[in-house]
N, C-alpha and C positions, 0 to 999 in steps of 0.2 A: 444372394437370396434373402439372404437376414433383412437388408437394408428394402427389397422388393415386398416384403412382410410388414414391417414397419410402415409402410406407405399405404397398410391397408385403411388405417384411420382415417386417412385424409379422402378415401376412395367412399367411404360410408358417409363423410359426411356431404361429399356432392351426390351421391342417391337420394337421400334424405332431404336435401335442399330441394331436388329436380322434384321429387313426389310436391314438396309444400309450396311449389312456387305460386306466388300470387298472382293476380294480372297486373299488366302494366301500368303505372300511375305516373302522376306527375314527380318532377324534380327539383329540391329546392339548392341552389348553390351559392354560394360570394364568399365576401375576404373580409375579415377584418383587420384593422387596421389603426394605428394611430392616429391622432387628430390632425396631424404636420404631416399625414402617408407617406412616411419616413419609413416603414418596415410592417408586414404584416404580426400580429401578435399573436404567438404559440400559445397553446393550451385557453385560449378565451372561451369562455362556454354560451351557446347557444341554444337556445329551447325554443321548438315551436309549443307555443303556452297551451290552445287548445287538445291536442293532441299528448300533450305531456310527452312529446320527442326529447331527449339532450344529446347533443354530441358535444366535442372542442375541437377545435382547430388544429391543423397541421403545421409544418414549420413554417410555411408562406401565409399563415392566417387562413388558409383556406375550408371553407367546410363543404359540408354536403348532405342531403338527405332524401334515400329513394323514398318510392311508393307513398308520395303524399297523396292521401285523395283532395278530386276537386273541390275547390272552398277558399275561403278567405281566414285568413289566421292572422294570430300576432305573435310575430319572432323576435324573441328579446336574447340580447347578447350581452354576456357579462365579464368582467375582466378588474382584476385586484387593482385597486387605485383610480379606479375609475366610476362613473355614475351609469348605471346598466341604459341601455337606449333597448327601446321597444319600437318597435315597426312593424306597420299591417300590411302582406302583401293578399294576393291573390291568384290562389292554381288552379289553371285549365286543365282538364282533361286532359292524361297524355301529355304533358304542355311538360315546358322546364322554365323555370323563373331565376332571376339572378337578382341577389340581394345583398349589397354591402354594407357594411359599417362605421362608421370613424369614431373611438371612443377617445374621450378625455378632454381637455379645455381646447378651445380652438388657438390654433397657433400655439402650443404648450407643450412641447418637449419633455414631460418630465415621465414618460412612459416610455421612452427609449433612450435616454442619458441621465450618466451617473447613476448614484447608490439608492434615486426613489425608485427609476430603472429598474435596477439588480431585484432589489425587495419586490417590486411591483412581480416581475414576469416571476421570480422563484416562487414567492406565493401561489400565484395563477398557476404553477405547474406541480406545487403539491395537493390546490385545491382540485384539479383535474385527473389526477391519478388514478389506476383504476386500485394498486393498495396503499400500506404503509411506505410514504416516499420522504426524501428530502431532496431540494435542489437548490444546486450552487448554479446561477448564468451571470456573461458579459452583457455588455449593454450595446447600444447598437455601431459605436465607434469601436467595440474587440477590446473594453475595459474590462480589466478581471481582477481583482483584490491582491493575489497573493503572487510569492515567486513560483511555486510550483505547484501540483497539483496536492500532494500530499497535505502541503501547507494552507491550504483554500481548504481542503476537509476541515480542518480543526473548526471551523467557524458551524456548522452543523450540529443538531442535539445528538447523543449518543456516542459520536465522533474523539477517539484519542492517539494523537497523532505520537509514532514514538522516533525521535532522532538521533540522528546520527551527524557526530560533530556539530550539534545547536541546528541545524536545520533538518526538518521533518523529514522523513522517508516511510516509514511503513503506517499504516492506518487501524486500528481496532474499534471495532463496532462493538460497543453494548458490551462490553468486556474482552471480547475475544478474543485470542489468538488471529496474527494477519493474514496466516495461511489456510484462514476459515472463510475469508472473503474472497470473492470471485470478481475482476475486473473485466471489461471491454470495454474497446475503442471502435465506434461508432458500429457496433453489434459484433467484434469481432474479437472473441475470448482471448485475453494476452496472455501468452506465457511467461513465467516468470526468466527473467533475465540470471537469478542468484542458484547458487549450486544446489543448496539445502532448503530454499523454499517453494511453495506453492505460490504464497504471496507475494506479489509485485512492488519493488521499490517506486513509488510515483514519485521520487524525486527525480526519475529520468525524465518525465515528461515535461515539458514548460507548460506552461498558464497562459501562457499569450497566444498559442494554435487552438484555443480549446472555446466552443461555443459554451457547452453547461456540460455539470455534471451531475448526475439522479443518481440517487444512495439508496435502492429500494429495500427496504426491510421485508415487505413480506412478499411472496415468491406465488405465480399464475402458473396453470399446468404448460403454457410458453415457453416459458423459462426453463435455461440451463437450472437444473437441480444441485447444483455442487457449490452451495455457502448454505450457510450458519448464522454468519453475522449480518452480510449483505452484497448483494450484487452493486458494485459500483459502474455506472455506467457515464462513459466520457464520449461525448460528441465533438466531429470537428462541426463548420459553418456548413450551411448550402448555400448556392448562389440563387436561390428563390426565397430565401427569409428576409431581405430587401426587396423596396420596391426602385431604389435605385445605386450604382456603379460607387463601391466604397475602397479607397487606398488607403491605409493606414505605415507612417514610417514612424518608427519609433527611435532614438537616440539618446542612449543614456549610460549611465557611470553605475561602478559599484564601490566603493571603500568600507573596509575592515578596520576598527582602532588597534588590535591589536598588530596587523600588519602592514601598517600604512600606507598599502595599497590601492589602485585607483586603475578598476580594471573594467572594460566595456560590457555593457546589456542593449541592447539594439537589436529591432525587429521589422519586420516587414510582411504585412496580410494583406489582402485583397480578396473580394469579390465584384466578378463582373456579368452579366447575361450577357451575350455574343447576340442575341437572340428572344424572344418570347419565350420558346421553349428549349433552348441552350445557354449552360450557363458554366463558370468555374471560379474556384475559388481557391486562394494558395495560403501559406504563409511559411515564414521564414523567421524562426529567431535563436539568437547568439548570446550566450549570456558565459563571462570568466569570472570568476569569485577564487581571490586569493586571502585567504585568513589560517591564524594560527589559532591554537588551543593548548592550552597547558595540562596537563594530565599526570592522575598519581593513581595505580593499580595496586593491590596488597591480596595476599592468600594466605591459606596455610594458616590461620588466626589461632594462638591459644591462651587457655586459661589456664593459668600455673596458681594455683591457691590464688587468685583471685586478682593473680598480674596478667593482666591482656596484650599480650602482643601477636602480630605477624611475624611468619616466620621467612616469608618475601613481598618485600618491598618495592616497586616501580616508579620511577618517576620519568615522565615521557616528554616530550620537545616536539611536538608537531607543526608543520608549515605542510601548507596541502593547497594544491591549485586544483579547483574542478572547470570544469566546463562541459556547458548544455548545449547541444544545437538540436533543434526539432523543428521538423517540417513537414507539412503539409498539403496537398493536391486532390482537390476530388471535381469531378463532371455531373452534372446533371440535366436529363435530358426528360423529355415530355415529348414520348411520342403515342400521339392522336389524342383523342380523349381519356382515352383512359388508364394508361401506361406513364411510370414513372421509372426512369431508371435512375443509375447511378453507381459511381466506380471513385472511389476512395482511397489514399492513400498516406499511411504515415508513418515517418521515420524518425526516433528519436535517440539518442548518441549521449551518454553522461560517461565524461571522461576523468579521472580523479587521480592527479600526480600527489602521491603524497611521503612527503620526508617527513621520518620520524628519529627520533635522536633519543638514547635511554639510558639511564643507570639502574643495574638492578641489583639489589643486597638481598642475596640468598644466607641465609642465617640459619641454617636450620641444624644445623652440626655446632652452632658457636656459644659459650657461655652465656647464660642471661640473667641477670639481678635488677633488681628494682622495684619499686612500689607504685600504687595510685597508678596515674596515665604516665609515669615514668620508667623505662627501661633500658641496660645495659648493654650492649655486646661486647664481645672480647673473643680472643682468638689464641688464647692459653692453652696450649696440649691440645688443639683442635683446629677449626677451619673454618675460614670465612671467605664466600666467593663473592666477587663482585663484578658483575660482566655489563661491559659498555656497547650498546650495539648502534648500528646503522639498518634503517630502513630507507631505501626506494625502491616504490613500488608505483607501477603506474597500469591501473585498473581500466576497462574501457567494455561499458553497457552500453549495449544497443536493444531496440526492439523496430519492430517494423510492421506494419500490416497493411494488407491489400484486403479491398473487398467490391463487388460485384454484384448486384440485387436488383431490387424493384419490388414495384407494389401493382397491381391491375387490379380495375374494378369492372365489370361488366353488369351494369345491374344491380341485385342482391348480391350477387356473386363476389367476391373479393381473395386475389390470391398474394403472398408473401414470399418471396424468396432471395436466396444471394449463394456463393462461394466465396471463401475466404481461404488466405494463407496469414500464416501468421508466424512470426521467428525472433526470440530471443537469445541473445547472447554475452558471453562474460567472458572477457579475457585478458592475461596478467602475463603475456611475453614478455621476458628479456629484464623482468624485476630480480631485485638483490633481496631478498624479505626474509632474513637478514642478514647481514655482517655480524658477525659476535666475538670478541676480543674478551678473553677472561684473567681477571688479575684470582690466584690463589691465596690469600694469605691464611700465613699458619706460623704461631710463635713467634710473629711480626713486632708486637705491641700493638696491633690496630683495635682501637675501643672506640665506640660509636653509640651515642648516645640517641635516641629517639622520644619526644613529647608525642603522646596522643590526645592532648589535651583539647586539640581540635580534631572531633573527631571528621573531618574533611578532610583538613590537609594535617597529615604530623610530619612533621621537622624532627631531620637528624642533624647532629654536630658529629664530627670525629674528632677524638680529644686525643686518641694516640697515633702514631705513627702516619699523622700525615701528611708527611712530605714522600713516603713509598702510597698515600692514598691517589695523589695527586698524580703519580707521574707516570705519563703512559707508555713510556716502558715496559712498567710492568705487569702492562695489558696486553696478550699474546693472542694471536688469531684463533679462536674454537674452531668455524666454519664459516664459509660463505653456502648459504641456501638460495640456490642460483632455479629461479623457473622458466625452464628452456620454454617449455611449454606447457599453455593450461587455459585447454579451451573448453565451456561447456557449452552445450545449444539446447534450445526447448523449442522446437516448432510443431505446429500444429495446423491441417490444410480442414475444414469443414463444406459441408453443405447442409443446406436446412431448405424444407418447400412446407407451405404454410395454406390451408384453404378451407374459406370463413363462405358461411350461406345466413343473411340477413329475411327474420320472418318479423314483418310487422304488421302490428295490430292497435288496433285502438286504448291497448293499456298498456303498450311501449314494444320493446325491441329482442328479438331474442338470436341469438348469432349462435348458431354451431359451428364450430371449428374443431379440427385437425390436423396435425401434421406429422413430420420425423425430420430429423436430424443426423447427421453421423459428421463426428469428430475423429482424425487419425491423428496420434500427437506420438512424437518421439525426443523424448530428453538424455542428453549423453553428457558425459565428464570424460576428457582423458588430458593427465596431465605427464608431465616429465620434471620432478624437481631433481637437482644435482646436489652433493652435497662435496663442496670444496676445499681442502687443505692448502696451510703452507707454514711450515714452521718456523720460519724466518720474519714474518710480518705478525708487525705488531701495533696497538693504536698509534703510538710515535709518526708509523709512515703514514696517516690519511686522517692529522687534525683537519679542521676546518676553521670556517669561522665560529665565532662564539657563540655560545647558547642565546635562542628570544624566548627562552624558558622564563617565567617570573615568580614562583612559587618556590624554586630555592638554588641554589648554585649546585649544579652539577658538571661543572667542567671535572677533567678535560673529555671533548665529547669528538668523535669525527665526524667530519664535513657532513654536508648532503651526499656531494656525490663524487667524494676523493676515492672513496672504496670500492665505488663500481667505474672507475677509471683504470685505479692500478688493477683490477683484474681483467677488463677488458684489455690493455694493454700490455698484460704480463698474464698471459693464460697459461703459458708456459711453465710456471713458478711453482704453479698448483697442480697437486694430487687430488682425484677423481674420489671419495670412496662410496665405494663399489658398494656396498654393503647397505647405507643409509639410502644410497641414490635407490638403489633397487625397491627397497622395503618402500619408502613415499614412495615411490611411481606408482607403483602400481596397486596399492590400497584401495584409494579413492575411485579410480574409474570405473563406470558403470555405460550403461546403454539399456534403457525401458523406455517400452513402448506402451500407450496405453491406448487403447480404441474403443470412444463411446457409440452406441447407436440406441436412439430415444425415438420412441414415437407419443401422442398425447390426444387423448378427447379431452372439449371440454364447451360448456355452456352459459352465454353471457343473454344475462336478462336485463335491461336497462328501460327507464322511465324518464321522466323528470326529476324523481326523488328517488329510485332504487337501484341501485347495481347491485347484481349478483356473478359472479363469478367459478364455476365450480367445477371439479375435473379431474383425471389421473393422468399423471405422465409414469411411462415405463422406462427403466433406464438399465443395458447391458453394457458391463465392463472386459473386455479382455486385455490382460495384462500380459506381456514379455520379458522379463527381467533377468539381465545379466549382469555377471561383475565379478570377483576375483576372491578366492582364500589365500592367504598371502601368509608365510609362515617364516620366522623369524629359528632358527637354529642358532645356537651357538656352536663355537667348538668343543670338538670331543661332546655334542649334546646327540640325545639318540635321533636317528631318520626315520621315516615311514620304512615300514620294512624290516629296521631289527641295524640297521648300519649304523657307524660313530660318524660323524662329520669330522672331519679334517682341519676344517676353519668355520667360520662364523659363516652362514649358509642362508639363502633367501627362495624358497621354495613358491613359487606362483601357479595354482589351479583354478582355470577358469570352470566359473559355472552359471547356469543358469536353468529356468522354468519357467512354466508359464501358470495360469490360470485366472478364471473367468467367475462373474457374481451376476448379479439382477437384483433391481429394485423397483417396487410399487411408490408410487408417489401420490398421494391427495392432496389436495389442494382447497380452499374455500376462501374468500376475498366477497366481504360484503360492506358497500357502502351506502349509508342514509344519507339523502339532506334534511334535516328537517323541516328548516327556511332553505331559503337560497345559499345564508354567509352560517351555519352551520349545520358543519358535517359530521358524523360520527361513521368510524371505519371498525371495524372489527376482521380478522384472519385466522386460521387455521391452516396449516401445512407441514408436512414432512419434508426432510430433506437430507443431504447426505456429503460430506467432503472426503475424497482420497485422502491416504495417508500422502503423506510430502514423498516426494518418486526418492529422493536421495535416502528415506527410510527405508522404502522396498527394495534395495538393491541388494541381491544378493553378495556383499560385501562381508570379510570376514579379515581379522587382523589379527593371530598370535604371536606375542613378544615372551618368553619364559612363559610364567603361569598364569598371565593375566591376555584377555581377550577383547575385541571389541566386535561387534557385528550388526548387519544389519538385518530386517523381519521379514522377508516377503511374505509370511504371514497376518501381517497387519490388516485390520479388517479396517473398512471406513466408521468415520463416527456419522450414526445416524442421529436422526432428532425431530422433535414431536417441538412445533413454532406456533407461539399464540400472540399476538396483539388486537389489545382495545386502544380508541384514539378517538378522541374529542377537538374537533376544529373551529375555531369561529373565526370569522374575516370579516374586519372590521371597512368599514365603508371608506375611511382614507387612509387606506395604504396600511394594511397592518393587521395580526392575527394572533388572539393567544389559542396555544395547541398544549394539550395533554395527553400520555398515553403509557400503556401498563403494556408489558412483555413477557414473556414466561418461557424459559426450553428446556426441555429433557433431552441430555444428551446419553446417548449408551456409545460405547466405545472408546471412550476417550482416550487420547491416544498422550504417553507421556515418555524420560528418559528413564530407565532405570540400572539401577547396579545389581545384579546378583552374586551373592557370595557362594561357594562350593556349588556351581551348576555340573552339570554331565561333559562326561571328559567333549572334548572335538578333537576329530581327527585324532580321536587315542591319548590326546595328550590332557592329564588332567591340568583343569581350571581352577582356580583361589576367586577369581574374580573375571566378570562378563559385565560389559556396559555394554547393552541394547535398548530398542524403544520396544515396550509393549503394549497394550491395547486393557484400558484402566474400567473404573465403576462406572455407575452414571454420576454424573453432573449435571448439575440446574442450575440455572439463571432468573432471576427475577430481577425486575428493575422497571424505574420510572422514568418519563422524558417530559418537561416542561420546558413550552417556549414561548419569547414573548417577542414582537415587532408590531413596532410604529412609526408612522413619520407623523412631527408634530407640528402640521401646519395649521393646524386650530390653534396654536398659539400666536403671539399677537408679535409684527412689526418682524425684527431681526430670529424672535425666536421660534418661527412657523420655519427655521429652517433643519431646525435638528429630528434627529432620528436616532432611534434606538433598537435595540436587536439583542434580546438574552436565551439563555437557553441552561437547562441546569438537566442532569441525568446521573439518578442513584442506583446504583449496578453493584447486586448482592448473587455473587456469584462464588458458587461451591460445587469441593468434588471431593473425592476419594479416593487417596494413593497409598502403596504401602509403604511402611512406616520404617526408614534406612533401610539396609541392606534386606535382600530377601533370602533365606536359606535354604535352597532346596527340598531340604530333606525333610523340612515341618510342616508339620501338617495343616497349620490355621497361620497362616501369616497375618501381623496387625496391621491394621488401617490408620489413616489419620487425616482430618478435613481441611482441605486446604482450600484459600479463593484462589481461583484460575489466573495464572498467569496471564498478565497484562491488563488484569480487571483492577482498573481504578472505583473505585466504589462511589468517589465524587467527581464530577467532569462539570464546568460550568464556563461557556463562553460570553463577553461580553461585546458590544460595538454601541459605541457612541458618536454618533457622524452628523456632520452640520454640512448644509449644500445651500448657499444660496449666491443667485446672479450668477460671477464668474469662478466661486471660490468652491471648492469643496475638500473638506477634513474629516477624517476619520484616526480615531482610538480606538485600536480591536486588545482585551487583552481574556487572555485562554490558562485555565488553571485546571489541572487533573492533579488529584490525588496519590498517593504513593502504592504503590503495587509489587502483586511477586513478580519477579525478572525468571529467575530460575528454579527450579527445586532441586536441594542436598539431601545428603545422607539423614539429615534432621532438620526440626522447625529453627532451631535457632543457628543454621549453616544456610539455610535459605535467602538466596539472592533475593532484596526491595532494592526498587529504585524510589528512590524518597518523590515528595510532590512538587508542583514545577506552577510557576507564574511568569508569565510571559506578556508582556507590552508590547506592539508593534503601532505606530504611527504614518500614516500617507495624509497625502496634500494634493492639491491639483487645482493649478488657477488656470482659467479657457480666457485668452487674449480674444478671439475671434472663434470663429466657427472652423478655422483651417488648423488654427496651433492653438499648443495648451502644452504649459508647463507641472511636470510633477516630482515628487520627492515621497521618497520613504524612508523610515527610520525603524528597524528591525531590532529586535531585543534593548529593547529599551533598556531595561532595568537590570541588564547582564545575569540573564537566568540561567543559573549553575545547574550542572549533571554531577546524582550524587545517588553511586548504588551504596549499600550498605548489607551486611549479617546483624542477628541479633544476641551474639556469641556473649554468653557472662551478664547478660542482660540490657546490652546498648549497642549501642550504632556502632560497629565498625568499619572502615572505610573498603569497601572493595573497588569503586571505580569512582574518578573525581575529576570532573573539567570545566574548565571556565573558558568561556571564546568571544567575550564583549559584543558588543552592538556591530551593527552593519548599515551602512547609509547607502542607499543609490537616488539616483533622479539623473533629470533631463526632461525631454521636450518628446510633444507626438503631435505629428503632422496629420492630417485628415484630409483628404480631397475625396 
């Protein structure tokens, strides 16, 4: 019934159209097209000039335009990179006319290959936009810049890409947090694949299955309502955006310096038309990337009269194989005139073996002396732990989506629709994560000297007792953390029906539309870890080979995978405990369902120079939330009830709830031309993100006196979105763009600690670590961008091109100020910038394309930002600022082959979080993982 109520908008807006229908007129229709009718071109703008009509083009170039009256006119078609053509036809009565185009030099490819390509159509489809946009597209051979999608972002203004292990994964618009962005693939909202986010890892997708991708900033009553930052929207191909029959094989290498590895990337795309009106398109690509990284983790920092040291230390040994595969399949059909269909499908798989190798000096009991960045340990009348661990773990993301649509036009009449499924998933069976062998020394003589005089990397010496440091004997099994199982899923099944009624008039276009939506999505965790004994092994039995550590000698280490041999082979050996296994299992899993149902008015007024935009969309949430209180007893500690425990006790009540919200949505998206080549856009809109589902789980964890939990109280953060923007497009090939942003956020959603909260479950609390729901926060911030190609210069240097972009993101909020006390009455505040808000972001590309060669220099610099928030400003996780070089090549032998090469981290751009504890940088997270080379050949027929 809800969803039958919803549908009444779209039922108003076909009355409405029936009362104003016009009479019938003529029709104007064609394609535009390249000059070589090598591929229709998307987003090309058309005017009938008299009439002050504008549309753009479809993904086959196609346009259209009812109700012309009879007359003669001039239809001019425009497109970035190219010189506008004007053409006069003439409508009959009733009549339909067909009129096409071919822009650009005759015989002259430079509109649908390589990087004038890329620049050319991205332009054309920010300048067509209906708000604030950016787009990243291939060119018409399925070239695409980067390795994966996340990676391709960074090259966009506003855009800061955050990685994992030196390659990009998660994305931040305009400062924000990832799980403020909202993704789909070819209209089909993704679920997040990760346990704790909303945010989607786009390093699962590859670059090679992907037509463009549109980064819209500001948000149409259309549109899913749930981002902040930005809707990212990733297209695969259709087999109607050619005009003829494209294979593409790809064959290439990866190597790593530091693992002197030489591992395959290879792909395979095609579009074919079977047909005029049948067509399909695939693709197929594989890419293994084996590279190490060297890493040093530190906590626990203190200031002893003015000696700064950690009070644990890591140093890590990584060797990590991933691997991509994503694929691709979609049909497109045109059935009669006015029916489009189409059915889509994609699957994408990131699989990530990763050994880690570790020493960690726990010092937190041990003597300490020294001065300046120099300090002591010892282990005099006290204790120094030192434990060697083994990780393998082999992690494996999927996502997947189907979808099912079409478009019809009958007339004015125009309707939109599709069903979708959609399924993410994360899973870590049959991982060791970790092995942990603990040497105790106490009254050893073990003294350990440590330099922090690099505040990256510090270096320890042991200067006592190490010949018992060295020898792994007397490193004794802790545990093995064995995960039987640990599966999460996010799927999500929708439908959406969309219907637009066109009134035209002699001072332009006005489109009422309608529609509803409903989203059924359910995300689950349940995992099973084990916690395994044996007291008889010790690092001795499961050396390995030696460390490719290079930051300092941590032998002796065990193998990769000696420790998860002798356990699989001697299960036997090992005790179960009962206790630990219980408490992890069952913490984490949850099961919430969340179900949208939206419906929206809204009205589009368009000209030759005006678009307006304007509307509400309504949005209902119902939520389901289940998940576990899991209670930690010791022995002899009291039971619910007034009983003694007997032994150490693991008490599990499940629980759960539900409850439901609604939101009003406005929307406003207005765009000027002035001229032709400049635009100015302006936006107004609200908008809203759930809390992340792994927040709302009603999850609860007591260990003694300290708590953990989760909120299903959590309100969404809502927000008040403004953009101005300044466009001009330059006549060959190129545009500088300006624009000013603003949001108010209420709700803000953050982690906190509270101290002496209200007993739970009777048992008094010292300490509660939950997320609650914060002040407002505001965002202000600028975007500047610049592209050109420079072929007004003369001879060899009409080949180069440029492309910059620069975004100052002054981004603030208010959280309280360390621990919160219950019991006071004014708790203090304290202003912090939002995590992941780089304040400076600035991409560059410097690329030369001419004849058979083409080279490009992209290099991407973002500023240093908060990671995490602590008890205090000076405990507060930055991750310092990052410069990053990447280089490609690409020389075309022929029309069929062309060889290419990339060079990735050029300049070995380091990861380096830090505190600002005593006044400087202390090291909390540090890795270095060198350059990466691939290349090879692509084939074309």
């Amino acid at each position: 019934m809800r969803l039958i109520r919803l549908l009444t908008g779209s039922a108003v807006v076909a009355v409405v159209a029936g009362l104003a229908a016009p009479a019938v007129a003529g029709e104007v229709a064609g394609v535009v097209a390249d000059a070589t009718d090598t591929t229709g071109l998307r987003a090309a703008e058309v005017v009938i000039e008299e009439l002050g009509r504008r549309t753009v083009t479809s993904g086959d170039g196609s346009y259209i335009f009812n109700d012309v009256p009879e007359g003669t006119y001039t239809v001019t078609a425009r497109y970035v990179g190219a010189d506008p053509v004007r053409l006069s036809i003439t409508v009959p009565a009733a009549g339909a006319v067909r009129q096409n185009f071919a822009l650009g030099e005759a015989g002259s490819d430079i509109l649908v290959l390589g990087q004038s390509a890329n620049l050319a159509s991205a332009l054309s489809r920010k300048r067509a936009a209906d708000g604030v946009s950016d787009v990243l597209t291939r060119d018409a051979i399925g070239q695409f810049p980067d390795q994966n999608v996340a990676e391709s972002l960074r090259r966009v203004p506003g855009i800061n890409v955050l990685n994992d292990q030196g390659e990009g994964r998660f994305v931040t618009v305009r400062g924000l947090d990832p799980n403020l962005n909202a993704t789909s693939l070819n209209g089909v909202r993704v679920p997040a694949p990760g346990i704790d986010e909303r945010g989607v890892a786009l390093d699962v997708i590859s670059s090679d299955i992907i037509e463009s991708i549109e980064v819209k900033k500001s948000l149409t009553p259309d549109m899913d309502a749930d981002t902040i930052g930005a809707s990212i929207e990733i297209k695969t191909t259709s087999a109607f955006d050619r005009k003829n029959d494209l294979y593409v094989v790809k064959l290439g290498g990866s190597y790593n310096d530091y693992s002197g590895q030489l591992t395959p990337d290879v792909g395979f795309d095609f579009a074919t038309k079977l047909s005029d009106n049948f067509g399909v398109t695939g693709g197929l690509s594989y890419y293994q990337r084996e590279f190490e990284s060297d890493n040093i983790e530190a906590d626990g920092w203190q200031d002893d009269g003015g000696l700064i040291y950690a009070e644990e230390i890591q140093y890590r040994d990584y060797d990590v194989e991933r691997e991509r595969i994503s694929a691709t399949l979609g049909f497109d059909a045109r059935v009669g005139s006015h029916t489009e269909l189409y059915l889509k499908g994609v699957y994408s798989e990131f699989n990530d073996q990763e050994f880690r190798r570790d020493v960690i000096f726990v010092l937190e009991d041990a003597n300490v002396a020294g001065s300046g960045s120099q300090a002591v340990f010892d282990d005099a009348e006290t204790e120094i732990e030192i434990r060697r661990r083994a990780k393998d773990r082999f992690e494996s993301s999927k996502i997947r989506t189907v979808v099912f649509g079409g478009e019809s036009r009958f007339g004015a009449f125009n309707a939109d629709y599709a069903v979708s499924w959609a399924k993410s998933g994360e899973t870590k069976n049959g991982s060791l994560d970790p092995t942990r062998f603990d040497g105790n020394f106490e009254d050893s003589g073990l003294e350990i000297g440590f330099d922090y005089s690099n505040p990256r990397i510090p270096l320890y010496a042991v200067t006592g007792n190490r010949a018992g440091f060295v020898d792994p004997a007397n490193y004794e099994l802790d545990s093995i953390e064995f995960t039987a199982n640990s599966v999460g899923e996010d799927e999500e099944f929708a439908a959406r029906f969309d219907l637009g009624y066109e009134i035209n008039s002699d001072a332009g276009t006005l489109t009422l539309q309608g529609g509803a939506k409903a989203r059924w999505r359910q995300k689950t965790f349940g995992a099973r870890f084990e916690f395994w004994e044996n007291d008889d092994l010790t690092l001795a039995d499961v050396l390995g080979a030696g460390q490719t550590y290079r930051l300092a000698d941590i032998s002796p280490l065990p193998g990769f995978t000696e420790a998860t041999d002798v356990f699989n082979a001697n299960r036997d050996d090992f005790e179960l405990n009962e206790i630990d296994t219980a408490l992890a299992s069952n913490v984490e899993n949850f099961a919430v369902d969340e179900d949208i149902v939206a419906s929206y008015l809204l009205g589009r007024w368009e000209s030759s120079k005006l678009l307006v935009i304007g509307g509400l969309r309504y949005e209902r949430t119902y939520n389901r939330l289940a998940g576990n209180v899991v209670q930690l007893i010791e022995e002899d500690g009291t039971l619910p009830g007034g009983g003694i425990a007997a032994e150490d006790t693991v008490l599990v009540t499940p629980t759960s709830t539900e409850r439901n919200y609604d939101h009003w949505l406005p929307s406003l998206n207005i765009r000027y031309a002035v001229q032709p080549d400049l635009i100015l856009r302006a936006a107004a809109y609200r908008s809203l993100v759930r809390p992340n589902i792994a927040d709302l789980a009603p999850r609860t964890v007591i260990e003694d006196d300290e708590a953990s939990a989760g909120n299903p109280g959590l309100v969404p953060y809502e927000a008040w979105n403004f953009d101005a923007t300044a466009e001009y497009y330059m006549s060959n090939n190129g545009a500088i763009t300006a624009g000013l942003f603003y949001k108010e956020i209420d709700n803000f959603i953050f982690s906190q600690r509270i101290t002496d909260p209200d007993p739970i479950l009777g048992v008094d609390i010292t300490r509660l670590d939950t997320t609650l729901n914060g002040e407002t926060a505001e965002i202000f911030g600028v975007e500047l961008g610049f592209s050109q190609q420079l072929d007004f210069l003369p001879g060899l240097l009409s080949g180069f091109l440029v492309q910059a972009n620069y975004t100052f993101t002054d981004a603030k909020g208010l959280i309280s100020d360390g621990d919160i006390d219950a019991i006071a009455d004014t708790p203090t505040f304290r202003e912090i910038t939002l995590p992941s808000a780089s304040r400076h972001t600035f991409n560059g590309v410097l690329g030369y394309e001419k004849g058979p060669v083409s080279l490009r220099l992209a290099g991407t610099y973002r500023d240093l930002y908060l990671d995490e928030i602590q008890g205090g400003a000076d405990e507060d996780r930055f991750v310092d600022s990052l410069f990053q070089l990447d280089f490609s090549g690409r020389y075309t032998i022929n029309k069929n082959f062309q060889t290419f090469f990339e060079w990735i981290n050029i300049n070995d751009a380091e990861y380096f979080a830090f505190n600002r504890l005593g006044g400087q940088q202390n090291v909390l997270q540090f890795e270095k993982y060198n350059w990466t080379m691939k290349g090879g050949i692509r084939l074309t027929f």
